[in-house]
C-alpha positions as CSV (number, residue, x, y, z in Angstrom):
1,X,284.2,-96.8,23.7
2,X,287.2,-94.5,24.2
3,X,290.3,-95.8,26.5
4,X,289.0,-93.5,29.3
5,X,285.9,-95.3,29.1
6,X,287.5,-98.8,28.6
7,X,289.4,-97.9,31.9
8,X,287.0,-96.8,34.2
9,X,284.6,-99.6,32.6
10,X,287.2,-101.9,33.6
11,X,288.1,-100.9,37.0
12,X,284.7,-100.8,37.8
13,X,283.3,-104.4,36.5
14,X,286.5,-105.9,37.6
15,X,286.1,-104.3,41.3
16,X,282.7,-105.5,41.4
17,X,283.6,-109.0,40.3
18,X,286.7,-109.3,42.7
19,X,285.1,-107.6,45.4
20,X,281.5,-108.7,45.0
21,X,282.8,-112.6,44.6
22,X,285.7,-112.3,47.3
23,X,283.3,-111.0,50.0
24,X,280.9,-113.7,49.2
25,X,283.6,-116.3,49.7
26,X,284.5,-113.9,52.9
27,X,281.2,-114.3,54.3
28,X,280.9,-117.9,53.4
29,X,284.1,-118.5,55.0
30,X,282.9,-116.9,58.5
31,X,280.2,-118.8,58.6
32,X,281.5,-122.4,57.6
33,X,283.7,-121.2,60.5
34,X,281.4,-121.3,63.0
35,X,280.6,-124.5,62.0
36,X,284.0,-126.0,61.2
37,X,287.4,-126.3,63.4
38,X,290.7,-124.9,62.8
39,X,291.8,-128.4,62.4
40,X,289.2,-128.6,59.1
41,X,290.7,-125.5,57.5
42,X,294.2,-126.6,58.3
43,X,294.1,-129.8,56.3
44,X,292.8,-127.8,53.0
45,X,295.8,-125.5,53.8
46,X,298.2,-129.0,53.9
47,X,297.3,-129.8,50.2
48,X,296.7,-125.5,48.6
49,X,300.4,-125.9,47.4
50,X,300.2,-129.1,45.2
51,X,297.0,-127.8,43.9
52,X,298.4,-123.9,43.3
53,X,301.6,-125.4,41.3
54,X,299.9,-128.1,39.1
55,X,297.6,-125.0,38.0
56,X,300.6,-123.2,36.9
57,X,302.0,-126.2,35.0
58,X,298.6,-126.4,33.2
59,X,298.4,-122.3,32.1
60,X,302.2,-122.5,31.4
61,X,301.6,-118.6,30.6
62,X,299.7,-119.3,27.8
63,X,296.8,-117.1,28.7
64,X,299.3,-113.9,29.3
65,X,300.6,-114.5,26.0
66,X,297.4,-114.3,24.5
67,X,296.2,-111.5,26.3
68,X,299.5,-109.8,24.3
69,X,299.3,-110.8,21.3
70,X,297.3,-108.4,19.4
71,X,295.5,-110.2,16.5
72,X,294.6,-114.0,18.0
73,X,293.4,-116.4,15.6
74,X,291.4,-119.4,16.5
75,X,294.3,-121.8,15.8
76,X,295.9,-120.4,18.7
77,X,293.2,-120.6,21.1
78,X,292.7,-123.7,20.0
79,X,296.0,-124.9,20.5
80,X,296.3,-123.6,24.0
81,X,292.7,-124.9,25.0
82,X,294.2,-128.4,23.7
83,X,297.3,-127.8,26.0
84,X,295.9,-127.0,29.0
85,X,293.2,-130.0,28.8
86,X,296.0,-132.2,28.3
87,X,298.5,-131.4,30.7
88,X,295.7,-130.9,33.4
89,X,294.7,-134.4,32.9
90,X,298.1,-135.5,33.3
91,X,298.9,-133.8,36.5
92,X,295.8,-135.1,38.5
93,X,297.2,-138.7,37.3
94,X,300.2,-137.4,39.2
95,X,298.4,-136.0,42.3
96,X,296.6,-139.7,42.3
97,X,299.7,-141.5,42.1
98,X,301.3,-139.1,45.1
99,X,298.6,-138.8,47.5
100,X,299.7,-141.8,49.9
101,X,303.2,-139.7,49.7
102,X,301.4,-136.4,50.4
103,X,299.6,-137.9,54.0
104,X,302.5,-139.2,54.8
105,X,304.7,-136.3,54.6
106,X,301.9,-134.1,56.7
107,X,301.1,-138.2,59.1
108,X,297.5,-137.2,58.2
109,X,295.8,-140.5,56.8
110,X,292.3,-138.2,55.2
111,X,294.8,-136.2,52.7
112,X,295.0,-139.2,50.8
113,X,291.7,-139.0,49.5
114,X,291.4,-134.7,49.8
115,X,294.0,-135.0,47.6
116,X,292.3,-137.2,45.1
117,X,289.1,-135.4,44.9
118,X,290.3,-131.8,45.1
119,X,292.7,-132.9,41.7
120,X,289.4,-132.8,39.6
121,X,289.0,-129.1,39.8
122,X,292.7,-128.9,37.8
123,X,290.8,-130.7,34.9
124,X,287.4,-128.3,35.7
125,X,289.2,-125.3,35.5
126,X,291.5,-126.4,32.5
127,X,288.2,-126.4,30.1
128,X,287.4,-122.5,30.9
129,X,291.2,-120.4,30.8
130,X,291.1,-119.8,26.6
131,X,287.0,-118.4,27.4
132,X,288.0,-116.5,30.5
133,X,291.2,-115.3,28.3
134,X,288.7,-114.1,25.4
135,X,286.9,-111.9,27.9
136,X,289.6,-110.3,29.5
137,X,291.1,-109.4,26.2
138,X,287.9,-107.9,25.0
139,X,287.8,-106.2,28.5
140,X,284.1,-107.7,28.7
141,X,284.2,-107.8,32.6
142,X,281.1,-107.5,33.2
143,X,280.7,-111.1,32.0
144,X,282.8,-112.5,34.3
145,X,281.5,-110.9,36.6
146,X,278.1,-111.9,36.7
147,X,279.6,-115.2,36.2
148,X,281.7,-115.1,39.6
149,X,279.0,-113.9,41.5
150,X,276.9,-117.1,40.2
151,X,279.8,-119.2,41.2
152,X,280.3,-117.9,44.5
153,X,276.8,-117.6,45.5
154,X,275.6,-121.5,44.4
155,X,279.5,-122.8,45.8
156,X,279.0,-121.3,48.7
157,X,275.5,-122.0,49.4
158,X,276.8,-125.6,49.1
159,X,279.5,-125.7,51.1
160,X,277.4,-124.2,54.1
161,X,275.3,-126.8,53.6
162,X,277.2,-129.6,53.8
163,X,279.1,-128.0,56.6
164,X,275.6,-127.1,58.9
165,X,275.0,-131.7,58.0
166,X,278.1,-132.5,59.4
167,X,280.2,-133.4,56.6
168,X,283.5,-130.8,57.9
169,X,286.5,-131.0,56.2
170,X,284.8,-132.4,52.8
171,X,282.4,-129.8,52.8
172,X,285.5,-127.6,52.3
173,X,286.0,-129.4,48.9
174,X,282.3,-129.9,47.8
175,X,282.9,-126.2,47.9
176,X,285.8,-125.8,45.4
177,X,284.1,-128.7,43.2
178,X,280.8,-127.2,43.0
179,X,282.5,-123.3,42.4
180,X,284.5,-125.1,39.3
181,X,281.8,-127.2,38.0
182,X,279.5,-123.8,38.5
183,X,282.1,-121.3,36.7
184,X,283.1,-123.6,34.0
185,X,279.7,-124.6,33.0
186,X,278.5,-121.1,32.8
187,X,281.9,-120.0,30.5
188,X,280.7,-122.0,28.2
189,X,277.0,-121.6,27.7
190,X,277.5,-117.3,27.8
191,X,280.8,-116.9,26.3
192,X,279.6,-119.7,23.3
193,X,283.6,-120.4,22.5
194,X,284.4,-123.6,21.2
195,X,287.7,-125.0,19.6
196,X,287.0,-124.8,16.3
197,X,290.9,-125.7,14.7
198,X,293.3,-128.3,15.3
199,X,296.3,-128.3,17.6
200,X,299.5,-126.1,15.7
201,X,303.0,-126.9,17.0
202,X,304.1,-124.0,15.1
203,X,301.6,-121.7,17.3
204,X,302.5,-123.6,20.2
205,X,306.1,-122.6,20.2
206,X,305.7,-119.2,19.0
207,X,303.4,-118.8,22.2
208,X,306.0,-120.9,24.7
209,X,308.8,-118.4,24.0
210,X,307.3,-116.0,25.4
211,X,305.5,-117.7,28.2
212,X,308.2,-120.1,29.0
213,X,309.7,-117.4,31.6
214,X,306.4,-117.0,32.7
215,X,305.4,-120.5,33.5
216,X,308.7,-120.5,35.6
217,X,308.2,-117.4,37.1
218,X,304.5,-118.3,38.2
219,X,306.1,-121.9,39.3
220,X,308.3,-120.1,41.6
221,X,305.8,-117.4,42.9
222,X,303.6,-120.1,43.7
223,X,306.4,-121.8,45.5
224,X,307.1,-119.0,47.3
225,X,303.5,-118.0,48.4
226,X,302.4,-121.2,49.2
227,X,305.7,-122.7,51.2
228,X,304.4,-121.1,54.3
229,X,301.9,-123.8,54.1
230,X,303.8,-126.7,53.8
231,X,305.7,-125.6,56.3
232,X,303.6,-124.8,59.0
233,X,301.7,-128.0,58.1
234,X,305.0,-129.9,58.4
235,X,306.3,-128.4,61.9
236,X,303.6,-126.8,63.7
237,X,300.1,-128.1,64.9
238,X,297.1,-128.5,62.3
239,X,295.2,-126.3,64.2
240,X,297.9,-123.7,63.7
241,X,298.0,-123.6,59.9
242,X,293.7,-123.1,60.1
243,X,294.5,-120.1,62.1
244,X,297.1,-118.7,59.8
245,X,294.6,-119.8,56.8
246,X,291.4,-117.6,58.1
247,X,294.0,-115.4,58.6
248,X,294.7,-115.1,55.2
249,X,291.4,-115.1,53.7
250,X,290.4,-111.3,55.6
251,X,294.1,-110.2,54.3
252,X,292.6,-111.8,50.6
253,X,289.9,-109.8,50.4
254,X,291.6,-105.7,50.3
255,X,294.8,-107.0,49.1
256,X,294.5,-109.7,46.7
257,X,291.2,-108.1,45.1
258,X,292.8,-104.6,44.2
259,X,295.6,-106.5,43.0
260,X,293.6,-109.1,41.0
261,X,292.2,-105.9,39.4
262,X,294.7,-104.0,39.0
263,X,296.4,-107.0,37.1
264,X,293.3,-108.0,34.7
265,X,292.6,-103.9,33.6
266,X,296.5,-102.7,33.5
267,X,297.8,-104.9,31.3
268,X,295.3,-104.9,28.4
269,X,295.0,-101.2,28.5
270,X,298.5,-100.5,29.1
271,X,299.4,-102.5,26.2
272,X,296.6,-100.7,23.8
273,X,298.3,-97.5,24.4
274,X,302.0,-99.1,24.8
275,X,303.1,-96.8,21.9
276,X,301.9,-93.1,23.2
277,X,305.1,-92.8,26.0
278,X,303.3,-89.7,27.3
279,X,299.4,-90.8,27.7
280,X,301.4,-94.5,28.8
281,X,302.9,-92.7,31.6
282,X,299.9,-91.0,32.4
283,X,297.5,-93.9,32.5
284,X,300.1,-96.3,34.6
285,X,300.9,-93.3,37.1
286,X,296.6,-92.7,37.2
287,X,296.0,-96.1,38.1
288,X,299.0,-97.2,40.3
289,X,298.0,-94.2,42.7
290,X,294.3,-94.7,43.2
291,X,294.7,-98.5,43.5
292,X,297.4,-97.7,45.8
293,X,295.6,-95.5,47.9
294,X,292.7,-98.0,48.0
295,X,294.9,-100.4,49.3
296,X,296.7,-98.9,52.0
297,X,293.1,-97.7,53.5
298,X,291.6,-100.9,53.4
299,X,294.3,-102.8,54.4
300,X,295.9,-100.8,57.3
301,X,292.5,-100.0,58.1
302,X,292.2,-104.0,58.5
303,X,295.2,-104.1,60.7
304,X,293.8,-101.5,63.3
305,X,290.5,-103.6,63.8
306,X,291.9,-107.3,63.0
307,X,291.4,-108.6,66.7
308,X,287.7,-107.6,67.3
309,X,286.9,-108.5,63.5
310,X,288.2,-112.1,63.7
311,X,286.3,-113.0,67.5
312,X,283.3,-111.1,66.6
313,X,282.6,-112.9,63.2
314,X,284.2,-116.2,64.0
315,X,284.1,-117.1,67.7
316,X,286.6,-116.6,70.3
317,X,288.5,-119.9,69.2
318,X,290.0,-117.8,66.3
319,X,291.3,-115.4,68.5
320,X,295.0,-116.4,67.2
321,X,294.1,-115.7,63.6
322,X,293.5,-111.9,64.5
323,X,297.4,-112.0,65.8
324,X,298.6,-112.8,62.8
325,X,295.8,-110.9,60.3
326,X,297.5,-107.9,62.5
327,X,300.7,-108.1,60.9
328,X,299.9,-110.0,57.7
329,X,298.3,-106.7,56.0
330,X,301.6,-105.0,56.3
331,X,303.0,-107.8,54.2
332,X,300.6,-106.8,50.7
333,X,300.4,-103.1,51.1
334,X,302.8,-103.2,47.9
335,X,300.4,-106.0,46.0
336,X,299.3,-103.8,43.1
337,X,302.7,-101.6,42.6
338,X,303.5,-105.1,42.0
339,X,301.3,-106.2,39.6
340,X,301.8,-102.5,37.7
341,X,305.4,-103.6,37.8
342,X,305.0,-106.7,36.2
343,X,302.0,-105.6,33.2
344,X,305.0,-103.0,32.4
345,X,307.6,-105.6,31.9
346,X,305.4,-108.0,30.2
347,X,304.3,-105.2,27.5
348,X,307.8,-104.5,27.1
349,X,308.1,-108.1,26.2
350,X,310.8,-108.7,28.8
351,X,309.7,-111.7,30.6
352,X,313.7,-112.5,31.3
353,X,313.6,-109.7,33.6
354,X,310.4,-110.6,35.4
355,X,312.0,-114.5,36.0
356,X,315.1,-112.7,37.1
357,X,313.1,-110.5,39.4
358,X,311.3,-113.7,40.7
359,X,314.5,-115.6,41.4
360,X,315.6,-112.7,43.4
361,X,313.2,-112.0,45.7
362,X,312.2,-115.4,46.2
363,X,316.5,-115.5,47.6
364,X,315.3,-112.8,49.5
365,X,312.5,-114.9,51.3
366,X,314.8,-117.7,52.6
367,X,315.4,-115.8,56.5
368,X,311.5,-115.8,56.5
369,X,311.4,-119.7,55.9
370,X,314.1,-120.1,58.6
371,X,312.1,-118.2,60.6
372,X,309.3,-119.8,60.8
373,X,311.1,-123.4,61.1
374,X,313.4,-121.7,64.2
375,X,311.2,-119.1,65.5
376,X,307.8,-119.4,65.3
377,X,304.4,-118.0,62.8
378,X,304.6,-114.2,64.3
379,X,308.5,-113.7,64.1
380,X,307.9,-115.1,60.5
381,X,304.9,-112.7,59.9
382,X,306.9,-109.5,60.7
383,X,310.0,-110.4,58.8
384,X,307.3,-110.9,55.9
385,X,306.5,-107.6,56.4
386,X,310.1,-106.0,55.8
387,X,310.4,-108.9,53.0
388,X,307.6,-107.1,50.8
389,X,309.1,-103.6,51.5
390,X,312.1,-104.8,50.1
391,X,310.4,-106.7,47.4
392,X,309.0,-103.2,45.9
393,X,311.6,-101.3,45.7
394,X,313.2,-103.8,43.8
395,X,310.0,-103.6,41.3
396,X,309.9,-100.4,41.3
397,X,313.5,-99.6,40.9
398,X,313.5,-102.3,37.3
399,X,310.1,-101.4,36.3
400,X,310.4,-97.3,36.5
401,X,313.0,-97.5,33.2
402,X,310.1,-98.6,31.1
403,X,308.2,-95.9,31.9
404,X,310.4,-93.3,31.9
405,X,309.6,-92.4,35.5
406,X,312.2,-92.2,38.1
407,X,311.9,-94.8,41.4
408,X,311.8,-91.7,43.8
409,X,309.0,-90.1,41.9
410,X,306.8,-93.1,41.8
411,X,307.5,-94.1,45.7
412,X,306.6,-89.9,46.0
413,X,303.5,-90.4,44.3
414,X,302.4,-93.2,46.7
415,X,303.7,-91.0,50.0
416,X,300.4,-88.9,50.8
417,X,298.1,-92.0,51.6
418,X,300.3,-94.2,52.9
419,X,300.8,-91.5,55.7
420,X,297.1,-90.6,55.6
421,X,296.8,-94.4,56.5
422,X,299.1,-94.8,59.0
423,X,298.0,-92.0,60.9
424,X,294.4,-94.0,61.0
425,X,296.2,-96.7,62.3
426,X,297.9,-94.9,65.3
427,X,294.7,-92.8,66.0
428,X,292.9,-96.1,66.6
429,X,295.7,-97.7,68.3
430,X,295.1,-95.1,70.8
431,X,291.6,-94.8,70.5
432,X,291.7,-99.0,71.7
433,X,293.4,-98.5,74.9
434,X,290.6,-95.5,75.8
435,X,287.5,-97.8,75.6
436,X,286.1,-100.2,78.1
437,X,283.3,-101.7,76.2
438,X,282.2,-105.1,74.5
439,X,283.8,-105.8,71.4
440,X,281.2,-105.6,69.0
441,X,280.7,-102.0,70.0
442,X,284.1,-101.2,69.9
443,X,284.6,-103.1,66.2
444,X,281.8,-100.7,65.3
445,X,283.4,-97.6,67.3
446,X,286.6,-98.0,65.3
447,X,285.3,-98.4,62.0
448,X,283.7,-95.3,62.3
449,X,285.9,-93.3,63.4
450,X,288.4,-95.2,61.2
451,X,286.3,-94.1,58.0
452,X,285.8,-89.9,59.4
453,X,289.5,-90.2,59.8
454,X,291.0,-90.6,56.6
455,X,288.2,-89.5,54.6
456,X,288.4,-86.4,56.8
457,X,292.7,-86.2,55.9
458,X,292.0,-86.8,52.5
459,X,289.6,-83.6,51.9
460,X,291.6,-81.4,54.3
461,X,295.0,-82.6,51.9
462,X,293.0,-81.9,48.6
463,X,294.4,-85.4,47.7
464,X,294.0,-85.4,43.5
465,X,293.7,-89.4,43.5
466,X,291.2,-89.5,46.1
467,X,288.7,-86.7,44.3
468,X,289.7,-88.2,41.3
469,X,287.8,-91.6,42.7
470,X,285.3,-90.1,44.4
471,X,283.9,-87.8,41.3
472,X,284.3,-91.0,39.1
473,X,282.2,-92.9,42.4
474,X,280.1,-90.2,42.1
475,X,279.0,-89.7,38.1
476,X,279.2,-93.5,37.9
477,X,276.4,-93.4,40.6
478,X,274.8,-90.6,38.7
479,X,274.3,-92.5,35.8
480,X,273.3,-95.3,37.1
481,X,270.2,-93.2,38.7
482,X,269.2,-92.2,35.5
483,X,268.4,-95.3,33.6
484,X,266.3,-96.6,36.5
């Protein structure tokens, strides 16, 4: 398969899985909403940041330094499958032994046992990153996709269940359980990857040198990503921190899927080609600007229709959560520059700069925790928003050297759909305060005319990226047609 094929191959299987499996959990989601309360989603919210940073202690990096180095033996997958087993099971000891700490802090008595059950899927999840690590390197995404899909589907399924019987907040964690227990189990019977050596400190530290800055870089992204929680947990209402955690999950699906893919298909084919400066420039340029361009339509797109989306799909008790969806999508229009940003400085091997790059901008988020313990959840939301601007420029004006592109040139690049985008936005805005009809109708109203909008800008422009994905859209289709 030649690296043209490897990419759209990629981009395609990987948008299916993310897409395919995030709108699952979407649609799950809106519907264990109906049936749940804020309150339910809030106290999952209270316990997502012990549960995010014990998962980073327990990759340690170890699965992007695989991905990098080219010619993996099975001494060092066995060695980092031994790792993460180990160091999983010692942080749910420590979740065990800090759960009556962790319902105190939040004064809410259930965590205690949340907490306790929720730990196992660190030690579920630990079994599968060396098999999931395999298939990415091999770019075999179609695996993992069909394997998401599963997950999501039976999980799911499950958690609606137990949510329709009356089981609320725990049907929330049936839900993670079963989608570990589901994902794990199917890793291992298709993927047929075993440990095979015995552990090799020698391996381990050859591998911990360069994932060291990576493990602290992921400890203080996770930090950073997930303080809002703890903090709106801590000083605000339950009920508060449900509606800024449905919130989150619409903003999830555009933003953190293109960036999820972006992530798993740049930095394996970026590094294949790491050596060719002028096809390395090409391909990076290629994929930041149709990812890009994905993203700000989606996502501003979001923006525009957040209030009708939320109370149509959910019920008018989650009217709050479309306030703050409104704003939240300005805040990851930047996701996969950043992620492009980061696969560039981890093929130049210069994991110092992307821990220096972390420490910076996570300085830079200290007015929006002071906001949010002074101010209040929307202040905090739109000085998010001018955080994240910041946040890319400072990517973009490290990351650029190691491509030999100037900063200007790549923010140019990224110019023509951002505006096509933002002139959606306004026409809708508009279009909003012109209609005097039920909500349903006018979710539908805007999403057409949303759609003829900037499709309509982007043929009049003759925007290359945007032909460039529908032609691929199109042969991809094409060929699909033909083997039925």
């Amino acid at each position: 398969m030649s690296l043209k094929q490897s990419i759209i191959s990629g981009l395609m299987w990987s948008f299916i899985d993310k897409f395919a499996s995030q709108f699952i959990t979407f649609v799950v989601g809106i519907v264990m909403a109906r049936l749940l309360t804020p309150a339910d989603f809030g106290l999952i919210g209270m316990l997502t940041i012990f549960i995010a940073l014990s998962s980073i202690f327990i990759q340690s990096g170890f699965n992007q330094a695989l991905i990098r180095k080219t010619n993996c033996t099975e001494k060092d997958y066995a060695t980092v499958f031994y790792f993460n087993l180990v160091i999983s099971v010692l942080f749910y000891m420590i979740l065990i032994f800090s759960s009556k700490l962790i319902s105190n802090f939040y004064n809410e008595s259930v965590l205690e046992k949340l907490i306790i059950v929720i730990g196992l899927t660190l030690i579920i999840n630990a079994l599968t990153i060396v098999q999931r690590t395999i298939l990415i390197k091999k770019i075999n995404f179609r695996l993992l996709t069909r394997i998401s899909i599963i997950a999501a589907i039976g999980s799911g399924g499950l958690g609606i269940y137990f949510a329709y019987t009356g089981y609320g907040v725990w049907s929330l964690v049936y839900k993670l359980l079963a989608h570990g227990i589901i994902t794990s189990g199917l890793l291992w019977m298709w993927n047929k990857w075993y440990p095979k050596e015995k552990f090799s400190f020698q391996i381990f530290k050859e591998l911990f040198r360069f994932s060291k800055n990576l493990m602290l870089l992921g400890l203080i992204d996770t930090i950073y990503r997930n303080i809002y929680y703890l903090i709106l947990g801590k000083f605000y209402p339950v009920e508060n921190l449900g509606q800024y955690t449905k919130a989150q999950s619409f903003k999830i699906l555009p933003a953190e899927t293109m960036s999820a893919i972006v992530d798993r298909v740049s930095y394996p084919v970026l590094s294949s080609i790491q050596n060719d400066k002028s096809r390395y420039e090409e391909v990076f340029l290629r994929l930041l600007k149709c990812s890009s361009l994905i993203t700000f339509v989606l996502l501003i797109g979001l923006s525009a229709i957040s209030k009708e989306i939320t109370i149509v799909l959910m019920g008018p008790q989650w009217a709050i959560a479309g306030e703050y969806l409104e704003i939240l999508c300005f805040s990851v229009l930047f996701f996969p520059l950043d992620k492009m940003m980061s696969s560039i400085l981890k093929i130049a091997g210069r994991s110092d700069l992307i821990l220096k790059l972390g420490l910076i901008r996570k300085i830079m988020a200290i007015p929006i925790i002071l906001t949010a313990i002074f101010v209040g959840i929307k202040p905090m939301l739109y000085v998010l928003a001018f955080q994240q601007l910041g946040v890319a420029i400072l990517m973009i004006s490290y990351g650029s050297k190691f491509v030999n592109l100037k900063p200007i040139r790549i923010f140019l690049n990224l110019m023509p759909a951002l505006i096509i985008s933002i002139v959606m936005f306004l026409a809708l805005k508009v279009f909003t305060t012109l209609l005097d009809v039920d909500l349903f109708y006018q979710l539908l109203l805007k999403i057409l005319l949303g759609t003829i909008i900037s499709l309509g800008l982007f043929e009049i422009t003759k925007n290359k990226d945007y032909r460039y994905l529908k032609n691929e859209a199109i042969n991809k289709i094409r060929s699909i047609f033909k083997k039925i």
